[in-house]
C-alpha positions in Angstrom: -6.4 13.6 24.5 -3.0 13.1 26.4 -0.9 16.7 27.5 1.4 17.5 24.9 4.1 19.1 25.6 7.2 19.0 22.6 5.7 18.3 18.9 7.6 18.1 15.8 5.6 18.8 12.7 7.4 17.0 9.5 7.0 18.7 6.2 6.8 17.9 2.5 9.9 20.1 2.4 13.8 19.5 1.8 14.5 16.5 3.4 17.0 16.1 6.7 18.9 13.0 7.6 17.6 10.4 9.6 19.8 11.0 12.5 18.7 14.8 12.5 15.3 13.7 12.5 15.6 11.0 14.7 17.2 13.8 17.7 14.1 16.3 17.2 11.7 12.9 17.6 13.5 12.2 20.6 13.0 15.4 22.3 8.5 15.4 21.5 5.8 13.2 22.6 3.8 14.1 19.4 4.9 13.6 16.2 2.8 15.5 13.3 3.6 14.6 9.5 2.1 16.7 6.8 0.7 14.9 3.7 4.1 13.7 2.0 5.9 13.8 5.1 4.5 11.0 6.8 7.1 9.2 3.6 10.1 11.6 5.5 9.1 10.0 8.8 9.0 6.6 7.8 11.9 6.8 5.9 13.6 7.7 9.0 12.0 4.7 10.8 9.8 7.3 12.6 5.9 6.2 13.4 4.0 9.7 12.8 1.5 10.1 15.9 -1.0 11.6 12.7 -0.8 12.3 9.4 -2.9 16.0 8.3 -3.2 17.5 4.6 -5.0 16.9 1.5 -3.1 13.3 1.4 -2.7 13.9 -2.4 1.4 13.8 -1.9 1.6 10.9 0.7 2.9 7.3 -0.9 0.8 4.5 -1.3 3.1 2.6 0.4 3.2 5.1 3.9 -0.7 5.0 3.6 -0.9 1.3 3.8 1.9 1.5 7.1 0.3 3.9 8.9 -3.3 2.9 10.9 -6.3 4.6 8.8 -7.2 5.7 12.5 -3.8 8.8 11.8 -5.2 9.7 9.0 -7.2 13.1 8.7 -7.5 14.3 5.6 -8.9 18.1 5.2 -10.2 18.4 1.3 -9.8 21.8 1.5 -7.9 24.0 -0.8 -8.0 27.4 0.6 -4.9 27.0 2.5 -1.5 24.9 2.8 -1.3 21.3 4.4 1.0 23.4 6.5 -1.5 25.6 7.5 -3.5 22.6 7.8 -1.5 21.3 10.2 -1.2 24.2 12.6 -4.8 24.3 13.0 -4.7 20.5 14.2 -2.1 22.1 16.5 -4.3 24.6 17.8 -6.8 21.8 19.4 -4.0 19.8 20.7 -2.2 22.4 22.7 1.5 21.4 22.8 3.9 23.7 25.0 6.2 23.9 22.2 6.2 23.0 18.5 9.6 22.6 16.6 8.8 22.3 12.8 11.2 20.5 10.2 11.7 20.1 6.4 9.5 22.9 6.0 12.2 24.7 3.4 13.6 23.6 -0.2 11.5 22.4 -3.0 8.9 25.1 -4.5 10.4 28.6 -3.2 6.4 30.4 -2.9 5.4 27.0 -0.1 8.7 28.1 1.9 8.3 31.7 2.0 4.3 30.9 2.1 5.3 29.0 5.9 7.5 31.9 7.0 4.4 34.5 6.2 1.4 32.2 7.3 2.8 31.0 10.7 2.4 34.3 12.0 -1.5 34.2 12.0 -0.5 31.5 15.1 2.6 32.6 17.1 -0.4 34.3 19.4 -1.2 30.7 20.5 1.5 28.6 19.6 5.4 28.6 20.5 6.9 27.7 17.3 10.6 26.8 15.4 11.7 25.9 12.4 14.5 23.7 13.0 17.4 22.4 10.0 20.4 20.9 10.4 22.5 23.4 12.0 19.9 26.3 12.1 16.8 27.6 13.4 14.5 30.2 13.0 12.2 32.0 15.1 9.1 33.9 14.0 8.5 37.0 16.9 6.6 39.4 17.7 7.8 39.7 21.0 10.9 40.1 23.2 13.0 36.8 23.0 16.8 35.6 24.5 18.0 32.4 23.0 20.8 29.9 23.9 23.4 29.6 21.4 27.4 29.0 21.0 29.5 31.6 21.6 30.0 33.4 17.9 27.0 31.8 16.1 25.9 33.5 13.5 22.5 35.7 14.0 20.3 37.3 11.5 17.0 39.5 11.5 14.8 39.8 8.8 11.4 42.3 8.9 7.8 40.7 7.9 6.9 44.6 7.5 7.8 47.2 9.7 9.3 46.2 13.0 10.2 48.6 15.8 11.9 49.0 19.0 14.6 46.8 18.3 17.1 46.5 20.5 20.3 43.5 20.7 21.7 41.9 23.8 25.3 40.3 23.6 25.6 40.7 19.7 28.7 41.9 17.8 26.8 44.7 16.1 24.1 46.6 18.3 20.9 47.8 18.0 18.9 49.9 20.3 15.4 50.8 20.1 16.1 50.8 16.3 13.3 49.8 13.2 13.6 47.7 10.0 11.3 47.8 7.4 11.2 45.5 4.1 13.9 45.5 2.3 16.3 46.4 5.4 17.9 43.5 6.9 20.5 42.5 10.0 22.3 40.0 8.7 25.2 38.0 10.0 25.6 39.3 13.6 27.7 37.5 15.9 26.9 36.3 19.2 29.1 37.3 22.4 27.6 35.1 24.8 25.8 31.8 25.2 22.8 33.9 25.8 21.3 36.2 23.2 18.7 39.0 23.8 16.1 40.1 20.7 13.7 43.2 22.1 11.1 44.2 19.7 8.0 46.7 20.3 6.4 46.1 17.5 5.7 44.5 14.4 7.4 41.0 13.2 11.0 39.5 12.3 12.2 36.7 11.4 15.2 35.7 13.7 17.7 33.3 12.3 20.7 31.2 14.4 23.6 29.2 12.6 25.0 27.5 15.2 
C-alpha cells in the first residue's frame, strides 16, 4: 500500500457543506468514509478511497457507485464503525488523520468518539475538524496555530495534571482539572498557542 500521509475520515455524523468538505479532501491523499458516510462524500462529489463499518447505514444508491473492491464491511458489534475505522487506520499508517462529521445526531455516538479515540492517540495523530473548529484529544504537550483572539477551551477525560498555558488570556501553570472542572473560553494572544500537560487527558477545543 501507497505512504499515506493526510487522511480524512468522514462520519455518519452532522453533516458539513460541500465546500468544507471539499477543502479537508484537498489537503489528504486518503479518504476514509464510515458506513453512511460514504452518502456525505458522494454528496459532496467526493470518491471515498474505502468505505469501513457494518454497511447497515450506507445507501443503496452509494453502494452501487462505489467499486465493491472499497468496500470492507466488519460484522462486528462490539464496537463503533468509528472505532472500526481507526483500526483500518492503524494498518495504513497515515502521518496525520483529520476526522469530520463525527458530531450531531445521537448525543452517546458523539461523546462515544471523543472517549474511544483515546485508546489510539498513542499511534495515531488525530483532529476532529467542523466548520470553524477543531478539537484535539492530548495526552501530551501541544502548541497550535490559530488567529489571534480565537476562542480556546479545555475539557478533562478524568484527571489531568501539570497543566500549564502559553499565550492565553487566562493562565495556567502546572495546574489540574478533574471532571466536572473545565477551562472554557480562553482567548488566544498570539498566533501560536502552547498546551503543557503531565498527565492524564483533555480535550482541547479552537474556534477560530
Amino acid at each position: 500500500m501507497r505512504k499515506i500521509n493526510n487522511l480524512l475520515i468522514i462520519a455518519n455524523g452532522q453533516k458539513e457543506s460541500a465546500a468544507f468538505l471539499k477543502a479537508q479532501a484537498s489537503k489528504s491523499d486518503f479518504i476514509l468514509a464510515l458506513d453512511g458516510g460514504a452518502d456525505t462524500a458522494l454528496k459532496a462529489k467526493i470518491m471515498p478511497d474505502a468505505v469501513v463499518g457494518d454497511l447497515d447505514s450506507i445507501s443503496p444508491a452509494a453502494k452501487a457507485k462505489i467499486p465493491a473492491i472499497k468496500l470492507f464491511k466488519i460484522a462486528r458489534q462490539d464496537n463503533t464503525d468509528f472505532e472500526k475505522g481507526l483500526n483500518f487506520a492503524t494498518y495504513i499508517k497515515p502521518q496525520s488523520i483529520t476526522v469530520v462529521c463525527a458530531t450531531g445526531g445521537r448525543l452517546d455516538f458523539t461523546l462515544g468518539n471523543f472517549s474511544s479515540v483515546f485508546s489510539y492517540t498513542k499511534k495515531l495523530n488525530i483532529v476532529f475538524k467542523g466548520q470553524g473548529w477543531r478539537l484535539y484529544p492530548l495526552e501530551k504537550s501541544a502548541t497550535f496555530k490559530c488567529k489571534k483572539g480565537a476562542t480556546v477551551s479545555l475539557i478533562p477525560m478524568g484527571k489531568a495534571s501539570g497543566i500549564t498555558l502559553t499565550n492565553l488570556k487566562y493562565p495556567l501553570k502546572d495546574a489540574t482539572l478533574t471532571i466536572g472542572q473545565t477551562a472554557v473560553s480562553n482567548v488566544a494572544l498570539k498566533d501560536k498557542i502552547k498546551v503543557e500537560i503531565k498527565s492524564g487527558r483533555l480535550l482541547a477545543i479552537i474556534y477560530d
